[in-house]
N, C-alpha and C positions, 0 to 999 in steps of 0.2 A: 445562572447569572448571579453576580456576586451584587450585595446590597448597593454599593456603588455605584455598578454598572448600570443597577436599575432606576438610582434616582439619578444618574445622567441623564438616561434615555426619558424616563420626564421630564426632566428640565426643557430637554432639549424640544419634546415633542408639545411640551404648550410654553416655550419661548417666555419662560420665567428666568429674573435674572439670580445669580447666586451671593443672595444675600442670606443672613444670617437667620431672619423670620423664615426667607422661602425655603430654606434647607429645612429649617425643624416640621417646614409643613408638610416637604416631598418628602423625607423620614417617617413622617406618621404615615401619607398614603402608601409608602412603599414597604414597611412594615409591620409590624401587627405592635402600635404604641399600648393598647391596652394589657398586652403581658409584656412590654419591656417598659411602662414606665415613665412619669415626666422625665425626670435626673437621668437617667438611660439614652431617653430621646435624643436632649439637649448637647447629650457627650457624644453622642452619634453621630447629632449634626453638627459640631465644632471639625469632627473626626473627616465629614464629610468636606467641607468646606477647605480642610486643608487640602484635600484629593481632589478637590474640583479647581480651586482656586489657587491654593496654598504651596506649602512646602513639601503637603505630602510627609511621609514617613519622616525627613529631616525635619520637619517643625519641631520637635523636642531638642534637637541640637542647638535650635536658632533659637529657641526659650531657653538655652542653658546657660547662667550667666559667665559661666567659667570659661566655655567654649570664645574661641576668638576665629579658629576657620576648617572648615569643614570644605575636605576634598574628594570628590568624588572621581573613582577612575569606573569607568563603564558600573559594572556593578558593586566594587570596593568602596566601602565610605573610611575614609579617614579622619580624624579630627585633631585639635592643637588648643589643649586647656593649658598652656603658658611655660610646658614643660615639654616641648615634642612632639611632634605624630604618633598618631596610637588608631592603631585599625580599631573600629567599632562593631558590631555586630546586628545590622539593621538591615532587612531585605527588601530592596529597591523592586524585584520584580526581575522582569527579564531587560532587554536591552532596550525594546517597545517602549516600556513604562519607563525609561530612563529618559529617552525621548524626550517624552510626551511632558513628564517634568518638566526637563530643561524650558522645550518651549512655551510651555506653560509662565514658569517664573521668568521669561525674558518675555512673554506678551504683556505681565502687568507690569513691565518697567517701558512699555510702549517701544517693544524693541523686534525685530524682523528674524526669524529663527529659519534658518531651513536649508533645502539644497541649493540654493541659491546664494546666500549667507549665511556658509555654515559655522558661525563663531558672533557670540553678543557680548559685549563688553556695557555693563548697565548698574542701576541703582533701585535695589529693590525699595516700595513704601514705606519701609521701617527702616529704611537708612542701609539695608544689607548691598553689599558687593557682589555684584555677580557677575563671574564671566565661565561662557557655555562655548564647546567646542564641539560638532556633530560628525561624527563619520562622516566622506571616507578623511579627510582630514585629521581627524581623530582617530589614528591608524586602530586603538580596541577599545575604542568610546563607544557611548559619547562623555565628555569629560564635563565635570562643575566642579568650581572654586566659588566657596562661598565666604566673604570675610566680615563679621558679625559687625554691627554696631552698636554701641553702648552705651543707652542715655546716660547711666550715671558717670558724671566727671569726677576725675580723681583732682584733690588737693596734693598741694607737695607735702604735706605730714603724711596721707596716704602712701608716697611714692616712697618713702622713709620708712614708714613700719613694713614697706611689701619687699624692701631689700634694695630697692632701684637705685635708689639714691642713699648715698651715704648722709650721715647724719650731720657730721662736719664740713659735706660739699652742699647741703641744702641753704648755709646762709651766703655760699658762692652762686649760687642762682639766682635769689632774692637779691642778691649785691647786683648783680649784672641785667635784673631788668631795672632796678632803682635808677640805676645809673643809664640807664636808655642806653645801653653799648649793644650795635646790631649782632643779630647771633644765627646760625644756623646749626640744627638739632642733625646731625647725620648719623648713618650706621645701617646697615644691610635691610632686607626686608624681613619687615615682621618683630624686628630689633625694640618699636615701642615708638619710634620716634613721634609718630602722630599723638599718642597719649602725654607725653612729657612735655608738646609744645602750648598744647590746651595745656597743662596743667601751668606753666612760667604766664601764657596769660591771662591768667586769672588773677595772678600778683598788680599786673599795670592796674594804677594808680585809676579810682571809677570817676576823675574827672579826665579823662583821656578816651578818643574815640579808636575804637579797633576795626579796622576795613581788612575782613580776608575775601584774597584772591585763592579760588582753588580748581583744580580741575573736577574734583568729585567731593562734595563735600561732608565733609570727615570732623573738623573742629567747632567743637562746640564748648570754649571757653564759658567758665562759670565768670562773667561779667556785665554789667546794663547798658552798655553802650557798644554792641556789634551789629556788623553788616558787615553782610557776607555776598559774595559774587562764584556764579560758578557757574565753566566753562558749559558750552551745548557742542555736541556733535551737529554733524551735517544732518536734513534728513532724510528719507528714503531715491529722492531728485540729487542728492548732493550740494543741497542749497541750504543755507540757514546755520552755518557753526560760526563760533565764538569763541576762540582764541583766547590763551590765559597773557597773550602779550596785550590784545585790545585792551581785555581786563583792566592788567596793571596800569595803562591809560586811560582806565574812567577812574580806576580807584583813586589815582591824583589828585581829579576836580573833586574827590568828595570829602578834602580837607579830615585826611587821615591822622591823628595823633601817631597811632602805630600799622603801619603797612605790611602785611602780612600775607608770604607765598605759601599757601599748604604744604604741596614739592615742588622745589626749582625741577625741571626737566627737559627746558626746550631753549628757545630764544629769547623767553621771555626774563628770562635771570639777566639780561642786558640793560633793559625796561627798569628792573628793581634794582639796580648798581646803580644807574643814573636817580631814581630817586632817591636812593640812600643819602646819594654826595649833594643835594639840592637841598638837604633840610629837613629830611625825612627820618629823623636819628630812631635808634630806637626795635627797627624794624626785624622780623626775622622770616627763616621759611626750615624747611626739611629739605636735606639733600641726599640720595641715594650714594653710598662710599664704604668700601670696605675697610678701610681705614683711613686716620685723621690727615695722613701723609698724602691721599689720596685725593683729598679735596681740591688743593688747586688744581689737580688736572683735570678735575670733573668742571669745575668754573669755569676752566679756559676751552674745553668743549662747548660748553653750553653756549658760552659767550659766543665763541664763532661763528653760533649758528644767528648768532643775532646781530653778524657783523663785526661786529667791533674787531678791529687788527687786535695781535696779542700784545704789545704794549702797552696800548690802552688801554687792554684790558684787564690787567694787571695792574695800572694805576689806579683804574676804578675800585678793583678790589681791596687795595689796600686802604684807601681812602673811606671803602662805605662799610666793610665789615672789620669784625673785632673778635670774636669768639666762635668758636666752633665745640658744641658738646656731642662727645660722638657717646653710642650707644651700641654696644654689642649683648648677643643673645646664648646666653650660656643654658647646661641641662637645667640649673636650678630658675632661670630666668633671666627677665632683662633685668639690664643693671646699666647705669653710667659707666662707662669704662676709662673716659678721660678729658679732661679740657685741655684746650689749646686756645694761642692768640696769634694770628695771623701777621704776620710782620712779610717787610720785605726785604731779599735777600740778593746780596749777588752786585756787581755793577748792570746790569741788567734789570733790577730791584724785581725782581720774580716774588711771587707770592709762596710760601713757606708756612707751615704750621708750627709753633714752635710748643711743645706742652707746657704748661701749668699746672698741671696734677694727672697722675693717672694713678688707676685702680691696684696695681701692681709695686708702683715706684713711690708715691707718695707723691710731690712736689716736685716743680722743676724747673727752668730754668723761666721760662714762658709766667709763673707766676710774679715775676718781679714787674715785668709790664702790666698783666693785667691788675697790679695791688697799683699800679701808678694812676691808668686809666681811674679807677674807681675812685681813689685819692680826687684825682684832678676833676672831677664830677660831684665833690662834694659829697661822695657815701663813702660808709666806713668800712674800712676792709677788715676782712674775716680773719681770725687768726689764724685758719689755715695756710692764708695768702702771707698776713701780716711773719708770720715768723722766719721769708726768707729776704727780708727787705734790711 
């Protein structure tokens, strides 16, 4: 019986809880402390504690700061340090101990694991992402996606020296939240977009209050004045969830400066259109789009679901947003790949992306409205913008 096994079966057998003191104590009773040692003990019982409690074998991953998401297929671990999937070489055990994992890290996110509900979608204590999928479901699981999170907030000179951002489109960012022109950060998963919308508000002005609406929460702008809201699932009766549409309907009364959706993904991008147009300037969210072109059809999705006919829908868009910074994810990293300004097109006035810059082409035709927008808001336009006016 392996060290482990044996300070379970203590634990278990005088119903001590697994804290940090009680492990270093069932360590010493369960092995011989006087030839291995305080410092020994101590690392034993950290070691422990990840196996009773923890992440198990992955806790070096989830301590790595580079790492951003560790995928786990049955017993394959894969990881994503900003540059691609790269199989790792870590032994989970058999398919038992993968198990036992999973439901382990989906019990301390207060979440139901089993044959019964074989799949948890949850928020580990340090902010980690977890979603577990269990046989037979997981036709050669069981499977875990784990997506790290990362107290340290990037500034936009960070996003500049890291490649993200070009050096001459960072005073077009700073220009566009100045100017309170609503914006939405889109581009694939894993793209960055969560990191770049924290990093824009951190720029808003610190006499201005920032209310996020999120469904899991992810942003944690460097600013002194937030509040933050975040959705709840139903619970195990199917009673007690909290909708990101009620959300954006409390966030209202809470006399928002800047109203902010983590991801638009549902109905509720209907909820934040109408507040955009009521005086709400300013505002932004994340939108999931393969590309910039892409975006109104993802709005007029969403929007449907929240009702709105497509011509209203349409009008609303044009009216409450302005900008779209999409983000695509290359070998060498994320990057900005291009700005756009939303205009309406058509006798039908359909919502359209029109670019402003992209990564490739330079400038475009789309910059000459957003140097107007900026103009007519009293901030100075960038000469990136300024040189096709």
């Amino acid at each position: 019986m392996t060290l482990a096994e044996r300070v379970r079966r203590y634990m278990a057998e005088e119903g001590i809880e697994a804290t940090s003191s009680a492990l270093v104590g069932a360590v010493r009773q369960e092995a011989d402390a006087a030839v291995l040692g305080d410092t020994t003990v101590l690392r034993m019982a950290g070691r422990m504690r990840d196996e009773l409690v923890g992440a198990g074998p992955l806790a070096p991953l989830l301590d790595d700061p580079a790492v951003t998401d560790i995928l786990v297929n049955s017993q394959e671990v894969w990881v994503d340090r900003g540059r691609g999937l790269q199989r790792v070489a870590i032994d989970l055990g058999g398919p038992g101990e993968v198990r036992r994992l999973a439901q382990r890290l989906a019990g301390a996110c207060g979440r139901r694991l089993d044959d019964g509900l074989p799949y948890a979608d949850a928020r580990l204590p340090d902010g980690t992402r977890l979603h577990a999928v269990l046989p037979p479901v997981a036709t050669t699981g069981p499977y875990l996606s784990l997506r790290t999170f990362r107290q340290r907030p990037f500034a936009l000179a960070d996003l500049v020296e890291q490649g993200t951002v070009p050096p001459a489109l960072a005073e077009v960012l700073e220009a566009v939240v100045a100017a309170r022109l609503a914006y939405l950060v889109t581009g694939g998963t894993g793209s960055g977009k969560t990191t770049l919308l924290a990093t824009l508000l951190g720029l808003v002005p610190v006499t201005e209050r920032i209310v996020l609406v999120e469904d899991a929460a992810e942003l944690r702008p460097v600013h002194p004045h937030v509040v933050a809201l975040q959705a709840r699932t139903s619970n195990v009766e199917g009673a007690g969830s909290v909708s990101l549409t009620e959300l954006v309907r409390q966030a209202l009364r809470m006399r928002p400066d800047r109203l902010v959706v983590g991801e638009c993904r549902g109905a509720e991008i209907a909820d934040l259109l109408t507040a955009l147009n009521t005086g709400h300037d300013g505002g932004a969210g994340t939108l999931h789009a393969n590309a910039p072109a892409d975006v109104p059809a993802r709005l007029e999705a969403l929007g449907l679901l929240g009702g709105l006919p497509r011509a209203a829908l349409h009008a609303q868009i044009n009216a409450a947003l302005q900008v779209v910074l999409h983000l695509r994810r290359l070998p060498r990293g994320r990057v900005l790949d291009s700005i756009g300004v939303l205009l309406p097109s058509g006798e039908q006035r359909l919502t359209t992306v029109v670019p402003a810059w992209h990564r490739g082409r330079g400038t475009g035709p789309g910059s000459v409205t957003l140097a107007r927008l900026l103009s007519e808001r009293g901030v100075a336009v960038p000469p990136v913008l300024g040189s096709q006016r």
